[in-house]
C-alpha positions in Angstrom: -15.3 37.0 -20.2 -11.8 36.8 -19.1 -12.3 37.2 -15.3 -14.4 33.6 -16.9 -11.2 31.9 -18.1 -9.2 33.0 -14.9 -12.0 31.4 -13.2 -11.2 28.0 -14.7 -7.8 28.4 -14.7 -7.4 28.6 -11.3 -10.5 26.1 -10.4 -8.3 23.7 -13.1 -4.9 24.2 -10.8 -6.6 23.4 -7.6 -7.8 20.1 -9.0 -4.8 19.3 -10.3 -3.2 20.2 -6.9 -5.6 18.1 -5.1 -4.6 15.4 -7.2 -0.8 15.2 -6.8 -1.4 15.7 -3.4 -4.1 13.6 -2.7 -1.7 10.7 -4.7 1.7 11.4 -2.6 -0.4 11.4 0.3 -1.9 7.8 0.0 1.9 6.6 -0.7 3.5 7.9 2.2 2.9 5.7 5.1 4.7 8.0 7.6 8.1 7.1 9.5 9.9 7.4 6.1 7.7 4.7 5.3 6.3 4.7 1.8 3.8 2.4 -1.1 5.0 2.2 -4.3 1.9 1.1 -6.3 2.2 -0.6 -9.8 1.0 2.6 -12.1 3.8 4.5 -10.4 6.3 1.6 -10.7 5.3 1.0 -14.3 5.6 5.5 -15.1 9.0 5.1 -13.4 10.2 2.0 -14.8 10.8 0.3 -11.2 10.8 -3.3 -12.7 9.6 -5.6 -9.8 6.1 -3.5 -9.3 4.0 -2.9 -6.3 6.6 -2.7 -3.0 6.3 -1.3 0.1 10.0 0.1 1.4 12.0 2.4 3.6 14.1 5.5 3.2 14.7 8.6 3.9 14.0 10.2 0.3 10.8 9.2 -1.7 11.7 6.4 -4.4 15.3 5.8 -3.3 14.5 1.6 -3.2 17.5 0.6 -1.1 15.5 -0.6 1.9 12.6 -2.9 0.8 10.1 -4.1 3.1 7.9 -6.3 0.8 9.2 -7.4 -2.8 6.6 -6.8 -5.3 2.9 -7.5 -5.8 1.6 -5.4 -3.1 -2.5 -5.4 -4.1 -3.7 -3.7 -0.5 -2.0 -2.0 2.6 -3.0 0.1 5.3 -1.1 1.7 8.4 -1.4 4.1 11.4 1.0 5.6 13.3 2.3 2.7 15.1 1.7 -0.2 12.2 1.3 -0.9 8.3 -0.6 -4.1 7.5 0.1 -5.5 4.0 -1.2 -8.1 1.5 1.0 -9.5 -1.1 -0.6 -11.5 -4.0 2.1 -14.6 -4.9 4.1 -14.0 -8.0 2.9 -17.4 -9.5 -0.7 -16.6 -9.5 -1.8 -15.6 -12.9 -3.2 -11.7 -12.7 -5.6 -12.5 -14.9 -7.5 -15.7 -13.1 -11.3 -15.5 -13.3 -11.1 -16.3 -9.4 -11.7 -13.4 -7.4 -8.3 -12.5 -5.5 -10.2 -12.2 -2.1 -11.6 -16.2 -2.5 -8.1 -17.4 -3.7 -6.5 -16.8 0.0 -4.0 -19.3 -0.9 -2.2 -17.3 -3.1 -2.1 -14.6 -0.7 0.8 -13.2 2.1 0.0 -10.9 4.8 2.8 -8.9 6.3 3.0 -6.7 9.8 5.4 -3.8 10.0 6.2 -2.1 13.3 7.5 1.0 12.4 9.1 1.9 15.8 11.1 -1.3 16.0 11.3 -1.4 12.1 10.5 -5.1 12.2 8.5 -7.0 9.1 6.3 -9.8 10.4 5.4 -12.0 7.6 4.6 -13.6 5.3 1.9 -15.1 6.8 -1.5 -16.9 6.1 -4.0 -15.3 6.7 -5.2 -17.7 9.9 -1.4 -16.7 11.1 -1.5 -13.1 10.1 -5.0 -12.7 12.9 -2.9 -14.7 15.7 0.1 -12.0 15.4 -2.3 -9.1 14.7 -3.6 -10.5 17.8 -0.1 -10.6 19.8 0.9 -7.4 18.4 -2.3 -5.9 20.2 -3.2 -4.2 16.9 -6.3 -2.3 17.3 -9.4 -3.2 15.2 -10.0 -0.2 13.7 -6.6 -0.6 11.3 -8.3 -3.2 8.7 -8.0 -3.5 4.7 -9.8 -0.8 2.0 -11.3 -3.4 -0.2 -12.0 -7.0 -1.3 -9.0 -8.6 -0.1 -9.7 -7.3 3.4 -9.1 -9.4 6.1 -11.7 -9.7 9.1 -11.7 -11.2 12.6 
């Protein structure tokens, strides 16, 4: 019985490892680059929500890349592609966010040259994804994904 319960105990730390982890792991975006998303804004009382930002410690905020409302990024070693829903649009619209394009920023960071591109529509957002030669491969997780 208690080689049982040492069992779970351990198979219940693991988990929980694997969890933390995987959570830092989807935050940092490499190059001292990190996501803030809003549950951890809201648990740390950061006030202006979802950001994307810079630094050399993890949630030090002194070098912001995009201000708030960050609802999707994605990077590689050489980029991190970022959609920004507008603060006037009401979160709780019964319009899909991905049909509501309008209300929506796309932003380019090159992390080697630390330069933000953006915000752009999303027609303009394709012509400097385009320019910037980023490969095709490096595309949005979800809904609000944008496609060539």
């Amino acid at each position: 019985m208690k080689k049982w319960i040492i069992a779970i105990i351990i198979l219940h730390l693991f988990v929980i490892l694997y969890v933390i982890w995987g959570r830092s792991n989807e935050q940092d975006l490499g190059d001292n680059y990190y996501y803030l998303p809003l549950h951890e804004a809201v648990d740390i009382g950061y006030p202006y929500g979802a950001i994307i930002y810079k630094s050399a410690e993890r949630n030090v905020f002194s070098d912001v890349k995009v201000h708030k409302n960050v609802i999707n990024v994605n990077k590689n070693k050489d980029f991190i592609i970022v959609i920004q829903q507008d603060s006037g649009v009401n979160n709780n619209s019964s319009l899909p966010k991905a049909q509501d394009d309008k209300h929506l920023h796309y932003y380019i960071i090159a992390k080697q040259t630390d330069m933000v591109y953006g915000p752009f529509s999303q027609n303009e957002y394709l012509k400097k994804r385009d320019e910037l030669k980023i490969p095709n491969n490096l595309e949005f997780d979800s809904k609000e994904q944008c496609t060539k």
